[in-house]
N, C-alpha and C positions, 0 to 999 in steps of 0.2 A: 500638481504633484502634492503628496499628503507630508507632511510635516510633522505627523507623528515621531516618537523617540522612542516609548515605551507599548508595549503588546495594547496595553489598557487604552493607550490613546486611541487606537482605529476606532473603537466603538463610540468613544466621544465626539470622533471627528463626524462619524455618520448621524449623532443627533443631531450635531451644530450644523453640518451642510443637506445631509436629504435623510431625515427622519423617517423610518420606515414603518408603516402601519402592520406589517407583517416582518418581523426583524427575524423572528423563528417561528417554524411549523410543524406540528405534530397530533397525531393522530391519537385519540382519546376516547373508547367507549364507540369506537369505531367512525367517528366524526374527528375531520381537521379539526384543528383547535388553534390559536397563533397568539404569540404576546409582537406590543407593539420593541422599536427601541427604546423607545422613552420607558416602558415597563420593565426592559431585562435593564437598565441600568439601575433602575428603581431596587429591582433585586438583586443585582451583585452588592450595591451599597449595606443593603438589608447585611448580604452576607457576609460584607468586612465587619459590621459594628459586632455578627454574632461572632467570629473568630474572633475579633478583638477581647470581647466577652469572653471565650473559653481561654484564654491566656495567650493565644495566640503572636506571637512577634516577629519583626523582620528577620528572616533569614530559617524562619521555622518551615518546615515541610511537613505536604500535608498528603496522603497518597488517596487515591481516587482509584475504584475499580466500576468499571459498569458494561453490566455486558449490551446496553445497548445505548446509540446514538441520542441525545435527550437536553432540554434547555437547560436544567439542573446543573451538570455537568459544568456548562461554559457559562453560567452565573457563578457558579463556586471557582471557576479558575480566573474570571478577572478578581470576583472577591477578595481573593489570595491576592493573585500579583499584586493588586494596585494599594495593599499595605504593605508589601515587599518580601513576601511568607514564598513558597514555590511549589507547586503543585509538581507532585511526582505519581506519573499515571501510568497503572499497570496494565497485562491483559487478564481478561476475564479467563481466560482456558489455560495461565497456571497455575501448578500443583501447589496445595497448602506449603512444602518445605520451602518454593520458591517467594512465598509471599514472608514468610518466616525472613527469608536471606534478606528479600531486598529491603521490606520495610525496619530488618536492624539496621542494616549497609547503608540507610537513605536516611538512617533518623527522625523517620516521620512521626508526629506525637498524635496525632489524631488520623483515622481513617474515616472515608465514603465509599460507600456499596453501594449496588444499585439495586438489587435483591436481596432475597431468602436464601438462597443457593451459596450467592457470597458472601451473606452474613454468617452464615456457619462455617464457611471457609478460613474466615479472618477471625472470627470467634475463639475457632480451634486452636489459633497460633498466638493469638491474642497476650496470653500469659509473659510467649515468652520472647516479647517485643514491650518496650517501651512506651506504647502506645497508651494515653489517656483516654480514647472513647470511638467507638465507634457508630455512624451513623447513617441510614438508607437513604436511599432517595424516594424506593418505594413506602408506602406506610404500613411498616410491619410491627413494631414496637412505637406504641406512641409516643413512651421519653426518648426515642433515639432517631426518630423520622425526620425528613427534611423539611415539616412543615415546624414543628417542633423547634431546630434549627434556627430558623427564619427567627420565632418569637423572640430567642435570644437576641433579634439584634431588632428589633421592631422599635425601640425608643431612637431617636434621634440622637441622645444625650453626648455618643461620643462621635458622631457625624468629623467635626473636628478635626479629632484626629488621624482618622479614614484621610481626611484630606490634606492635613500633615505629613501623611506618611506616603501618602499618594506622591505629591513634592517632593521628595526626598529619594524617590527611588528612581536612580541612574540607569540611560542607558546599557551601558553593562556590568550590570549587575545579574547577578544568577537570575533567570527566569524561572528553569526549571530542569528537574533532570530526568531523564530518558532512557531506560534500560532496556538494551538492543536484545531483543526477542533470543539472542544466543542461539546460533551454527552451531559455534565450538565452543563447548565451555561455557562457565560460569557469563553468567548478565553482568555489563561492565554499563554504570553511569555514567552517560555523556552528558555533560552541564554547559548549556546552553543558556547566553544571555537573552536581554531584550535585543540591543544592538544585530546581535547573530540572526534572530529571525524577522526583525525588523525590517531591516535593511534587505533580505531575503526576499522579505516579500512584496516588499516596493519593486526590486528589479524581475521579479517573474512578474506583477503586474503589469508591468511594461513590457514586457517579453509576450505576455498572455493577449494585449493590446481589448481586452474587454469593454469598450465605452459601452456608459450610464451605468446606471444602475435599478434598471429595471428587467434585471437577470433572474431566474429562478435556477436554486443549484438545489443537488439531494445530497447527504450525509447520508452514510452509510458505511463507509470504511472504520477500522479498531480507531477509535479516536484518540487513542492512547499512544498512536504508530505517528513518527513525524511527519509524514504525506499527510493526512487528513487534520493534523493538529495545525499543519501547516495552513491548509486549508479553510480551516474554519476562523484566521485570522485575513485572510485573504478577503475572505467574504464579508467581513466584518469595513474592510477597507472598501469596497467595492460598494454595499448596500447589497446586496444582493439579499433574495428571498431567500433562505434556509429552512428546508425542508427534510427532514428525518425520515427514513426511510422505516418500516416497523418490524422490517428483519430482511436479512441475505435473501431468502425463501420469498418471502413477496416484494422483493425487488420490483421483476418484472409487475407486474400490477400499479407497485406505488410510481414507477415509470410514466406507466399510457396516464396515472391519475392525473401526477404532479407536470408534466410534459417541461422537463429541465433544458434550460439552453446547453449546458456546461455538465460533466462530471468527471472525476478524478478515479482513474478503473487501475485493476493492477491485473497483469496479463492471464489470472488463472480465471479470472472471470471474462474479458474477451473470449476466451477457448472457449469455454462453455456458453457464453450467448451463442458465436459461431457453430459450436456442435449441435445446439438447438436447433440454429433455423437449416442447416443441411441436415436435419432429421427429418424435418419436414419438410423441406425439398423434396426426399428420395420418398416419404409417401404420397407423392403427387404422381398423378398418370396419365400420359398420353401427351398432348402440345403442353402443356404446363410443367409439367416436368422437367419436358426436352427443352423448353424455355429458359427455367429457372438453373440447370447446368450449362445453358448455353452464355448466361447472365455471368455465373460465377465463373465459368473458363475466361470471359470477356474481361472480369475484372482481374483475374489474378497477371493480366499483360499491361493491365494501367499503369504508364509512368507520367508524373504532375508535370505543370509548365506547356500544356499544351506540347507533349514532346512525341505524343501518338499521332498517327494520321487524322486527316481530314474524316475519312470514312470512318475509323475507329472511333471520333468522337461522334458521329453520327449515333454508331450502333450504342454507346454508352447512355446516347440519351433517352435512347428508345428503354436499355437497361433499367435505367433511373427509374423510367415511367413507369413500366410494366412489374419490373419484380423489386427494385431495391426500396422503393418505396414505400411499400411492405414493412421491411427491414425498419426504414423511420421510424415510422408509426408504432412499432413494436416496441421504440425506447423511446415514445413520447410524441414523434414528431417533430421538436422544436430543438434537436440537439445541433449546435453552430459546432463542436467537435468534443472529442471527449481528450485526455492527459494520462496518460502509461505512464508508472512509476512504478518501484520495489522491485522488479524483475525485468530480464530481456523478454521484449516481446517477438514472436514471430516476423518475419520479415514479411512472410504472405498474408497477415491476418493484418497486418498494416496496410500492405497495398488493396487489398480487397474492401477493406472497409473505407480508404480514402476516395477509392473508384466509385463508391457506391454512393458517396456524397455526406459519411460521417468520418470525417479524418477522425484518424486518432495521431494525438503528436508526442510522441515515446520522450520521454528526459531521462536525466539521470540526477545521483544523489545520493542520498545517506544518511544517517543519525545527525552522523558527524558534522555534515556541512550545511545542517538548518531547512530543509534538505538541498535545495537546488541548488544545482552546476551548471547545466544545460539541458536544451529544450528544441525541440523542432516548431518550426513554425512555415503552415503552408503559404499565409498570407506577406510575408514579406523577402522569399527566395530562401527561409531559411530549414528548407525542408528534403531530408535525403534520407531515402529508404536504407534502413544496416546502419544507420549511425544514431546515434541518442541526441542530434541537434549542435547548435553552436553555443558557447560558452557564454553564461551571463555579463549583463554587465556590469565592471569594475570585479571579475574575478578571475585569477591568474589560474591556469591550467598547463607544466610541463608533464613533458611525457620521461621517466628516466631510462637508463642505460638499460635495464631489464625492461622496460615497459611498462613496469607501474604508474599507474593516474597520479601525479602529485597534484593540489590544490591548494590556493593560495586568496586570502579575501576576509572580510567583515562576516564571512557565514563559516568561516570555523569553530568550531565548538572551543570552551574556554579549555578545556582537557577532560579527563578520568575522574570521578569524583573518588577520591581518596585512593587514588593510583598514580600518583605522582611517577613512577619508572616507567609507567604503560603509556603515560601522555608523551614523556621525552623520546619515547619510543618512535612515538607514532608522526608527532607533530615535531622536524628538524626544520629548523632556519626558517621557522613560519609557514613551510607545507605543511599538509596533512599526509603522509602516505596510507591512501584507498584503500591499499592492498588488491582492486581491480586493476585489469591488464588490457591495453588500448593505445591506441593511435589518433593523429590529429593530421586530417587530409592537408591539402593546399585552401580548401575552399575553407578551411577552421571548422570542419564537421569531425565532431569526437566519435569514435567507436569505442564498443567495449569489447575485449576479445574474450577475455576469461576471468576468471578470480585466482588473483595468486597462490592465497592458499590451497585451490583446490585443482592448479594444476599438477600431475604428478608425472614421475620418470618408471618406464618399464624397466625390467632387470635388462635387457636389452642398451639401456641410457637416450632411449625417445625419449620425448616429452607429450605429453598428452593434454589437448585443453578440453575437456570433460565437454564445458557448455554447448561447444558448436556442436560438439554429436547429438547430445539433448534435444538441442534448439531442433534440429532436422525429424528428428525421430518423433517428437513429439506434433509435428504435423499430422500425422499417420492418429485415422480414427480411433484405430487398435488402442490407442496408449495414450493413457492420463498422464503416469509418471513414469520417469526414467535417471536410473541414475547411472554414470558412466565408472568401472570400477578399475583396477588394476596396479594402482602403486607396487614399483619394485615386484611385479609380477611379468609373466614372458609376453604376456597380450593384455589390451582394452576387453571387459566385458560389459556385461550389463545386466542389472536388474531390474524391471518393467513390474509396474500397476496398470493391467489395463484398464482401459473403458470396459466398466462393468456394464453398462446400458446398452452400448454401442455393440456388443460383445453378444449380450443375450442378443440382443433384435438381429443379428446377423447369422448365429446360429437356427435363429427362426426361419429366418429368409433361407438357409440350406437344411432343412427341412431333418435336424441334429442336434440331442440335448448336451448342453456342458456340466458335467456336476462338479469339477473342479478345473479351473484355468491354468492351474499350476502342472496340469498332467494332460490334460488335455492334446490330442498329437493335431486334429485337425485346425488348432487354437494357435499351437506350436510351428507349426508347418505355416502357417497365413502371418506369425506375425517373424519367422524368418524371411519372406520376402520382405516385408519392411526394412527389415537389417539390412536385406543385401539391397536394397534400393539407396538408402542412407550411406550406403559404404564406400557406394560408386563415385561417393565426392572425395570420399577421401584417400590418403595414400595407404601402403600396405600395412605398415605401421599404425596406423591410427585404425585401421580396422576393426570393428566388434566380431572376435571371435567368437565368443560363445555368450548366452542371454538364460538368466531365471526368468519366468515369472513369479509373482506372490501370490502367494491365494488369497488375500484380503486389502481390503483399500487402506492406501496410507494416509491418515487423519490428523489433525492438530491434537485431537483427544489422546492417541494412541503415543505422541509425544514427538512423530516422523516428521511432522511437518509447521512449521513457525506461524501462528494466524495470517501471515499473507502469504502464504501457500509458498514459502522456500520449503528444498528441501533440509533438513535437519541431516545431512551425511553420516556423522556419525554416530546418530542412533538408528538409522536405516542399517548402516553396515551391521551394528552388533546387533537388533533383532536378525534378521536375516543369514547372520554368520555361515549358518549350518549350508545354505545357499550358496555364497563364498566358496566354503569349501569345497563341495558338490563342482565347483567351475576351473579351481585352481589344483583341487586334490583328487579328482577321480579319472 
């Protein structure tokens, strides 16, 4: 077991016990390209003695935006930690006012960009922030570039100190702070030690049971989000190859390149690998067709443990052979399972792909809690479809009187940076309260039932939990997005983004053009069967009475939806108002 205390140590520990010739990989001019580990330490040290240089000090914050996955990045974030500075890392798709808010609210004296795009972004606000300088990773300005950078710290002279300072910096101690993508409301700093995701990620390493280290993983989630920040210290602890994906968009491609044992997915991208490959399922013809639905009906009856018949595993393996296998190859081949985080995932799109021979093992988590809490896991009993896994270990999980998730452990965040009433708020008697709603089986498998904040009462005095209608509905090819609406109203309704794609190709196939989805009656008509198939689960009460559609797809750009793909409720509700009303006032 690793004996590390501080972030910085994993990567030390991987030079001292398996030094990796490949520590990072990234694609360059269209050819991989890789540094060894012995070289990214070579350059985080480069980058303390330059920070040191720029005046840099313990306890100073530094913000980082970059829109995409890159070595740069996690060379300047040990840089930072291991003189005891904190890297505070934004998303690339917010609005100038918000880089304005947080880099006053965070204190950061110097910024990194990773482009042109967001050098004018942070340029623009630049003024009227505290901010001493800012600098790319690409080379766009040559006095403000990362190479540029680098020279500042190219003498050894204050080596030294780097490593003074490196000693000196405690357990927990501020690592870094974190500003949650914001549902509701203003972005609130969660400050987060070393100790917090430390300790976090020794017990999901053991939870994850990965031996060696001769794994290949991909980066490609906001690295800026604590699931993949998480991550990419994991892998640091592991050895593992890190490989950079070179966008969302060639994912698939960098996949079959890079052929990864492992990755870290969040459920809007499950859906859509899933909608891809029954895309093309349904343009196959004749035995291969009837095959490949007779494959996917086969899987969605898979339960783990050997708990199907003798014959069923028969015919699963002929499945495997014939069509899931396909399915491998398609994300590389060499996947040993993939890790759901940031959202509920499908309960069918779990079992289907675990049938199919890629589990996927759903956890849960948070800003707040470094992230992990729990995990499923098929390889040691610790695995149950509907539930987010069993609780780590040395972390206390009660369930309270209402049902909110309290948590309790070394991976609580230290509070609110500069919201001292929101932290006492949140964190009583050394829980955390979630604000998720959830139950704890006999067998210690956590469910999540809902989000408290967004369950609501009809004028009626039901309660409504939004997610499960979502979660069902959103099976349904029809619909990308669905939000469930009705607070202190007489009924549940809904507002629906469909599958634009799925949507055309289907109006093809009935031989019928859509020029708008929102008026559309044949569009209308097909996706109220969905409703009334969804409803059938539920009581009269919870019913969806009546459904908009939107005419245009809801985007992170548009401000609807949070970079991993939550929905943002209440700017869905006030764009769409007029829609609202049209359900509750006509």
């Amino acid at each position: 077991m690793s004996n590390s205390k501080r972030l910085f140590d994993f990567i030390y520990q991987q030079q001292e016990n398996f030094p990796q010739e490949k520590c990072y990989v990234f694609k360059k001019e269209n050819n991989w390209k890789s540094i060894s580990t012995q070289q990214f330490l070579e350059q985080a040290n480069i980058a303390s003695r330059a920070l040191l240089n720029l005046g840099i000090k313990p306890n100073d914050k530094i913000a980082v935006i970059s829109s995409n996955n890159r070595p740069e990045w996690h060379v300047l974030d040990i840089g930072a930690l291991q003189i005891g500075a904190q890297n505070v890392p934004l998303y690339p798709t917010l609005a100038e006012k918000d880089y304005e808010y947080i880099i006053n609210h965070s204190d950061a004296v110097y910024c990194f960009v990773s482009d042109k795009e967001l050098l004018s972004k942070v340029t623009a606000i630049k003024e009227k922030t505290q901010l001493k300088g800012v600098f790319t990773f690409d080379e766009i300005n040559v006095k403000t570039n990362w190479k540029t950078f680098l020279k500042l710290g190219k003498s050894e002279g204050n080596q030294s100190l780097v490593e003074a300072l490196k000693k000196a910096v405690k357990p927990d101690d501020l690592a870094t702070i974190i500003y949650t993508s914001g549902t509701t409301g203003t972005p609130k700093g969660v400050m987060l030690s070393h100790r917090n995701i430390v300790e976090n990620t020794l017990v999901s390493a053991d939870a994850l049971d990965l031996k060696g280290n001769h794994h290949r993983v991909v980066s490609y989630l906001p690295i800026n989000h604590i699931f993949e920040r998480f991550a990419s210290y994991y892998y640091h602890l592991m050895g593992f190859e890190v490989h950079f994906a070179e966008s969302i968009d060639k994912l698939g491609d960098n996949l079959r390149e890079i052929k990864p044992h492992f990755i870290p997915v969040v459920p809007r991208l499950i859906e859509k690998i899933f909608d891809k490959i029954v895309s093309k399922g349904s343009e196959l013809s004749g035995i291969k067709k009837g095959l490949f639905f007779w494959a996917l009906a086969l899987a969605e009856k898979y339960k783990p443990y050997n708990q199907n018949s003798t014959f069923y595993n028969f015919k699963l393996r002929i499945a495997r052979k014939l069509i899931f296998s396909k399915w491998k190859e398609a994300l590389g081949g060499q996947l040993h399972f993939m890790v759901s985080g940031s959202a509920p995932l499908q309960e069918r799109l779990i079992t289907i792909f675990t049938a199919a021979g890629i589990p996927i093992f759903e956890g849960y988590g948070m800003t707040e809690t470094s992230p992990g809490v729990s995990i499923n896991d098929l390889r040691n009993g610790g695995f149950k479809v509907g539930t987010v896994g069993k609780i780590l270990k040395d972390i206390e999980v009660k369930i309270a009187d209402d049902g909110e998730i309290l948590v309790k452990g070394s991976n609580v965040m230290l509070g609110y940076y500069k919201n001292k009433e929101l932290t006492n708020k949140t964190i009583i008697d050394g829980f955390l309260h979630t604000g998720d709603i959830g139950t704890l089986d006999k067998d210690g498998f956590l469910k999540i039932t809902d989000r408290k904040k967004e369950m609501f009462k009809t004028s009626g005095g039901k309660y409504i939990a939004p997610a499960a209608l979502e979660s069902i509905l959103k099976q349904s090819r029809f619909i990308e997005q669905v939000m469930v609406i009705g607070e202190s109203q007489k009924m549940p309704a809904a507002l629906i983004q469909v599958n634009f794609d799925f949507v055309k190709e289907w109006a093809k196939r009935k031989n019928f053009n859509i020029t708008n989805v929102a008026t559309d009656i044949n569009l209308i008509s097909r996706i109220q069967k969905e409703i009334d198939t969804c409803n059938a689960n539920f009581g009269n009460w919870e019913k969806i009475k009546k459904f908009e559609i939107t005419p245009e797809e809801w985007t992170i750009e548009d401000d609807l939806l949070t970079p991993t793909m939550k929905m943002k409720r209440k700017n869905i509700k006030k764009k769409y108002n007029h829609l609202f009303q049209k359900i509750y006032n006509s």
